[in-house]
C-alpha positions as CSV (number, residue, x, y, z in Angstrom):
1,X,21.8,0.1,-9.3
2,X,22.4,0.5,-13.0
3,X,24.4,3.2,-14.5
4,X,23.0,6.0,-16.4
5,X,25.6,6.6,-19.5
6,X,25.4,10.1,-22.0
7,X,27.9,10.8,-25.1
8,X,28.1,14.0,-25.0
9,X,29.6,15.7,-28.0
10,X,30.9,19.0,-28.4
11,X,32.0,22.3,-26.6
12,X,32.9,25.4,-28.5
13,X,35.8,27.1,-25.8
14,X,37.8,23.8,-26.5
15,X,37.0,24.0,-30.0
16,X,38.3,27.0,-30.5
17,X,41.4,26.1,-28.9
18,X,42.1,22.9,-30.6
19,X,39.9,23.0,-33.4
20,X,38.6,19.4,-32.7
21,X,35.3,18.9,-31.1
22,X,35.5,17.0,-27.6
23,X,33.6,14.1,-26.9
24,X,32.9,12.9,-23.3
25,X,31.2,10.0,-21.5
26,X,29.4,11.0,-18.2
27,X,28.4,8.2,-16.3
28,X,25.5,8.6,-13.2
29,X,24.3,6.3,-10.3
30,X,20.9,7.2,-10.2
31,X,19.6,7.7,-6.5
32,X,23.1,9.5,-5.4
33,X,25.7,12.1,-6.1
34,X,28.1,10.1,-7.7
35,X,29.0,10.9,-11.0
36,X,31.9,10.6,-13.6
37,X,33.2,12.6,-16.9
38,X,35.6,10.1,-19.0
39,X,37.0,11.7,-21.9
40,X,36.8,10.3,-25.3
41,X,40.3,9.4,-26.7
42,X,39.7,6.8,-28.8
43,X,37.4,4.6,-30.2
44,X,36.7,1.8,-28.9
45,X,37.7,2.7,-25.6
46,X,38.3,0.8,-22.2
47,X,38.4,2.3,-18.6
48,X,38.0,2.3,-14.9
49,X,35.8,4.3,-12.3
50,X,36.8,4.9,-9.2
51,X,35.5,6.4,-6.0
52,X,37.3,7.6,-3.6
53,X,40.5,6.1,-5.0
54,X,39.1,2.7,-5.3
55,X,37.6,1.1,-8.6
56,X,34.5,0.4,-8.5
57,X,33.6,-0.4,-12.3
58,X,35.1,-0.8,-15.8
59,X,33.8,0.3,-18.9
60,X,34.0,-0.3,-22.8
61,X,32.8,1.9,-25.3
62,X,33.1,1.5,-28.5
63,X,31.0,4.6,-30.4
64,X,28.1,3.5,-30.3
65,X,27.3,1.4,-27.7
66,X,28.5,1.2,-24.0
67,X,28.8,-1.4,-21.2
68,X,29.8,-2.1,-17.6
69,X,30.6,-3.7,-14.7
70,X,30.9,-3.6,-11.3
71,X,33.6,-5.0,-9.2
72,X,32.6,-6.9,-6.2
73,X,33.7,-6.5,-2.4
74,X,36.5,-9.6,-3.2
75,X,37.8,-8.0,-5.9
76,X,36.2,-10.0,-8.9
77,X,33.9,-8.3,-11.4
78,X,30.2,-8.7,-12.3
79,X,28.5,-9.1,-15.0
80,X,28.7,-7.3,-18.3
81,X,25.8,-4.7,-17.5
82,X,24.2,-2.6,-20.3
83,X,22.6,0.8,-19.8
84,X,18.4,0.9,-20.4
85,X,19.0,3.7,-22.4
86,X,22.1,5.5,-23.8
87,X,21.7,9.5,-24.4
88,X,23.5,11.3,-27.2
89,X,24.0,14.9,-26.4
90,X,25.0,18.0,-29.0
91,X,26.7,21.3,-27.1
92,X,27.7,24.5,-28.3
């Protein structure tokens, strides 16, 4: 299964605490429940997702485009995996 990734931008409660707007990446598996909020820091950006305390892929992102990839039961990674589509999302 292939992630579903959208940069969302925006929120106004933390902007009006911090006066920055936040930027998150929230990553789906399409067909289950499992999902994952990564906040933007900076740019480009590398991480890990785990479930359940176990990683189960690492990302890059780097503004405008996003990749990932799975690790395997053994431990070693995929892959570099791209999303079919990437969604850019605006909040209040």
């Amino acid at each position: 299964m292939v992630l579903t990734v959208t940069h969302q931008r925006g929120g106004m409660r933390e902007f009006e605490r911090t006066g920055i707007y936040p930027e998150y990446l929230l990553f789906k598996l399409p067909g289950t429940k499992q999902s994952w909020r990564v906040k933007i820091k900076k740019k480009p950006q590398n991480g890990i997702l785990k479930s359940k305390g176990v990683v189960v892929y690492e990302y890059k992102f780097d503004d405008h485009f996003c990749k990932f990839r799975k690790v395997k039961s053994d431990g070693s990674f995929s892959v570099w995996m791209e999303p079919e589509s990437m969604t850019k999302e605006m909040r209040d």
